[in-house]
C-alpha positions in Angstrom: -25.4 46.2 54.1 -23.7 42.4 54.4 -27.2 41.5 56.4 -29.3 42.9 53.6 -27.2 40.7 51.0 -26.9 37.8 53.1 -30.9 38.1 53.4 -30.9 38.3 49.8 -29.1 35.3 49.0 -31.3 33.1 51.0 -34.6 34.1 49.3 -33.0 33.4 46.3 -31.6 30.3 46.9 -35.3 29.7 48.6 -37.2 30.9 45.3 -34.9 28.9 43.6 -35.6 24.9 45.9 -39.3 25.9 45.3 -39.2 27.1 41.3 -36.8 23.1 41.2 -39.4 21.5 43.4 -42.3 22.7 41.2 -40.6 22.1 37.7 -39.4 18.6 39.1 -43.1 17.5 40.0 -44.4 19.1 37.0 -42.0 16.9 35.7 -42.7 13.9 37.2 -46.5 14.5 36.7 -45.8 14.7 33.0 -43.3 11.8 33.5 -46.6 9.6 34.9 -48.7 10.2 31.4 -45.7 9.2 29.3 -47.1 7.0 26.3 -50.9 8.3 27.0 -53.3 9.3 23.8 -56.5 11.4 24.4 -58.9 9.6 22.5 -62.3 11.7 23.4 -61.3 15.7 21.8 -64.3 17.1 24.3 -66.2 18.4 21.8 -67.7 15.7 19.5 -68.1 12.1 19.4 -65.5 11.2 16.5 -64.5 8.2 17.2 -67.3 7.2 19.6 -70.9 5.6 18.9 -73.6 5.3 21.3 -77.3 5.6 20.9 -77.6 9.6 20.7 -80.6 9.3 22.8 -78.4 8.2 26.1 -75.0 10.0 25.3 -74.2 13.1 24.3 -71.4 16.1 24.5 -71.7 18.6 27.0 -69.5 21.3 28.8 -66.8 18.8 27.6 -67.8 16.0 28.9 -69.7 12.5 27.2 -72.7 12.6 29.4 -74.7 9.6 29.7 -78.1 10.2 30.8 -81.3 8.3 32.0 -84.2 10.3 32.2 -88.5 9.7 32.7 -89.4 9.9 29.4 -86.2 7.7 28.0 -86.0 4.8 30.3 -83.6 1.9 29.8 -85.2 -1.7 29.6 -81.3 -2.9 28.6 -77.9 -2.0 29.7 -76.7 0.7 27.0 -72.8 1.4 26.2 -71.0 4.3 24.3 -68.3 2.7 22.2 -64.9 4.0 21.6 -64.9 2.5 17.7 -60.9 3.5 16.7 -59.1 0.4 18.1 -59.9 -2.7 20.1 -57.2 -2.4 22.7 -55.3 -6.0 23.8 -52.7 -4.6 26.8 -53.2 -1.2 27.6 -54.2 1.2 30.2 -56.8 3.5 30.3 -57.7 6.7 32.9 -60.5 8.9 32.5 -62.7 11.1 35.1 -66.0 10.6 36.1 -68.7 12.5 38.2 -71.9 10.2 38.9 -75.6 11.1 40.4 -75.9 9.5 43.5 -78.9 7.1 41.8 -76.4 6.1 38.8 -74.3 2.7 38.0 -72.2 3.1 35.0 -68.9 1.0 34.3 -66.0 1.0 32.1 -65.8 -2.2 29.8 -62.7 -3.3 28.1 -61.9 -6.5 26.3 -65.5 -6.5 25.0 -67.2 -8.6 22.2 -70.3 -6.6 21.1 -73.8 -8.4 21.0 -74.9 -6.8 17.2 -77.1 -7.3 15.2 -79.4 -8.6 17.9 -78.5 -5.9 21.0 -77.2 -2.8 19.6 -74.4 -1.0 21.5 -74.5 -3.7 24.3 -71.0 -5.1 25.4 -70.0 -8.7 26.7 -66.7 -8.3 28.9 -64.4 -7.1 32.1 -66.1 -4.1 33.5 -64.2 -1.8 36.3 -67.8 -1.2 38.0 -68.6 2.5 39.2 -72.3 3.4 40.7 -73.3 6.5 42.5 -73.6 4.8 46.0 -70.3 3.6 45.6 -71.0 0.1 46.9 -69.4 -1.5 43.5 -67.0 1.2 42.4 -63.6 -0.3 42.0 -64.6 -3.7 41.6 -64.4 -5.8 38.6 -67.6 -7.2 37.0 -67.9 -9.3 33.5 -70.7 -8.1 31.8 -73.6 -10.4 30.7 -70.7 -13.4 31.6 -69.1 -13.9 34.6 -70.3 -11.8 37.1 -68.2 -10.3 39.9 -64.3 -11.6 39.1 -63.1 -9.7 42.3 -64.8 -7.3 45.0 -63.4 -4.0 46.1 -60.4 -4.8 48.1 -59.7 -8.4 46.8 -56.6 -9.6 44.7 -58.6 -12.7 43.3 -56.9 -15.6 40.6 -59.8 -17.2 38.6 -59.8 -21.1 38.0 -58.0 -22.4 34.8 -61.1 -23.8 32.6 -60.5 -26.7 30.1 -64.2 -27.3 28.9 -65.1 -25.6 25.7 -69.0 -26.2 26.8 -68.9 -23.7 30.1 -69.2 -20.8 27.7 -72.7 -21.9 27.3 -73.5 -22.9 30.8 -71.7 -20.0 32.8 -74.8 -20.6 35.9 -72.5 -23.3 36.8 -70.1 -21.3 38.6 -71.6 -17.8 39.1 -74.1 -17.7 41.7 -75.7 -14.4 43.2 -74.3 -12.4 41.2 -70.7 -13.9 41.9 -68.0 -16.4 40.0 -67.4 -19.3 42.3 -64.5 -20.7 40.5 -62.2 -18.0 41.7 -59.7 -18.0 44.8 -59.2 -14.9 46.8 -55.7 -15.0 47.2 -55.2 -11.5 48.7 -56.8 -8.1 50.1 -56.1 -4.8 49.2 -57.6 -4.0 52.5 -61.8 -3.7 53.2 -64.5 -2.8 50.9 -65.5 0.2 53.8 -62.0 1.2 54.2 -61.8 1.6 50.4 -64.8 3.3 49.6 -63.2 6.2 52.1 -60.7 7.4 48.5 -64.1 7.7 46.3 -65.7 11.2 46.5 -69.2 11.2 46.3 -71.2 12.9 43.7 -68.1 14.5 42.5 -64.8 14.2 40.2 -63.0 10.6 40.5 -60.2 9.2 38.5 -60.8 5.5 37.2 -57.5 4.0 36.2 -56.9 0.6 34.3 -54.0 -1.7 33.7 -55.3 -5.0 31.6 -51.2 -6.5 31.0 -51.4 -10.0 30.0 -54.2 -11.8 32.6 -53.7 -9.6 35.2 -56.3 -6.9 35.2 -56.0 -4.0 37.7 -58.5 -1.5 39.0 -57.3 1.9 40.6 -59.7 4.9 41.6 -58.2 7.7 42.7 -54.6 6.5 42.5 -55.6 3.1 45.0 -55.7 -0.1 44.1 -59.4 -1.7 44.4 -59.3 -4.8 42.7 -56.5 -7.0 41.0 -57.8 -9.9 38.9 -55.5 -12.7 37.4 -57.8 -14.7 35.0 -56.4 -18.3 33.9 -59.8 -19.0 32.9 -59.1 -19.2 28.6 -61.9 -20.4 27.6 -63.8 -17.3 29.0 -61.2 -15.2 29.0 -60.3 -12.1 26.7 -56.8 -10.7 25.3 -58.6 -7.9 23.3 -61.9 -5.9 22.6 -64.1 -3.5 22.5 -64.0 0.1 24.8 -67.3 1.5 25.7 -69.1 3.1 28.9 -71.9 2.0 30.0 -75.1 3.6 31.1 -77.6 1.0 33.5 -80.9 -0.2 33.8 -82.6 1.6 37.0 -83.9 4.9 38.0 -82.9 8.3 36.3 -79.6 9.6 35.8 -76.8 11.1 34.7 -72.7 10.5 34.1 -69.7 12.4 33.3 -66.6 11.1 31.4 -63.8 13.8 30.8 -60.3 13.8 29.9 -60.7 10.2 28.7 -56.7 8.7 28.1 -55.3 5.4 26.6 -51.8 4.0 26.8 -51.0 1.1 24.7 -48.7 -1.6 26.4 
């Protein structure tokens, strides 16, 4: 009878370690998305504007999509219209066709009246082939501000002028006056955390100049920009879908924190 008791007790006190163990990481999962807002409600585009002939909602999910008959001769963006974020960070997840390149762009000035629903600014790249995703790429300015795997400072600028002339720093498709000041380890090493073809989880922190890219919960990039007279402190939110062949991307459970 004492055995039977004693044998008792300690698949109690067992239950009870696992039932704390599980409540504290529910806890501490809950603890992580402190402060976060879901701005996309799964079922509709309130709050969201995008040429309806790219994006849509489907199985709760924006869906960008390419296809034969609706080719893109221009980058195309969904834009999240309810705020113009400054410091802030953002998580969503994404599923992408192996052909696609999409990207998330924050800090954004839009090009209206003349390009409708295209975005200038910081983009935390993602493609299907995963030989971007992670990085950080300024759209229709600077080019590539950091690889995968590099912690990169860009060069103070003083000359108002260099808005107008950006080819004198970035050259193939990459900004010169820049210093790699770090790595986060290598590009192939990376790619390793980035399922293919399936669900990822794109992270950013934009605090201040520092701009930091995380897939997956890893660090890919980590940007500090000095450069002010390129630079942005605030703008636009939108995804993007690319120029190239056909395709198709999932955003879900799309979150913002404000810093």
């Amino acid at each position: 009878m004492k055995k039977i008791v004693l044998y008792m007790g300690v698949a109690c006190l067992l239950f009870s370690v696992i039932s704390f163990k599980q409540t504290d990481s529910k806890a501490s999962e809950k603890s992580k998305e402190k402060g976060f807002k879901q701005i996309f409600d799964g079922k509709t585009l309130k709050n969201w504007d995008g040429d309806p002939t790219y994006w849509r909602v489907e199985n709760g999910c924006i869906v960008g999509e390419i296809t034969p008959a609706t080719t893109l001769k221009r980058n195309q963006f969904i834009i999240y219209r309810a705020d113009q974020p400054a410091d802030f960070e953002f998580k969503a997840e994404f599923k992408i066709a192996k052909s696609g390149n999409t990207g998330v762009n924050y800090r954004s000035e839009e090009l209206t009246p003349d390009l409708p629903f295209a975005l200038k600014g910081y983009q935390a790249d993602i493609d299907g082939a995963n030989r971007y995703t992670g990085q950080n790429y300024e759209e229709r300015a600077r080019t590539t501000l950091a690889y995968r795997g590099e912690i990169s400072t860009l060069n103070e600028q003083t000359d108002p002028e260099l808005k107008n002339n950006l080819k004198t720093y970035s050259q193939r498709n990459n900004w010169t006056a820049r210093k790699v000041t770090g790595s986060l380890g290598s590009s192939d090493s990376l790619v390793a955390f980035i399922k293919s073809e399936d669900w990822n989880e794109i992270h950013i922190i934009a605090k201040g100049n520092r701009l930091q890219h995380f897939v997956n919960g890893v660090l890919m990039s980590d940007v500090t920009d000095l450069d002010a007279v390129n630079g942005k402190k605030s703008g636009w939110l939108g995804m993007q879908v690319h120029v190239g062949p056909p395709m198709k991307v999932e955003y879900k459970n799309i979150r913002l924190k404000k810093l």
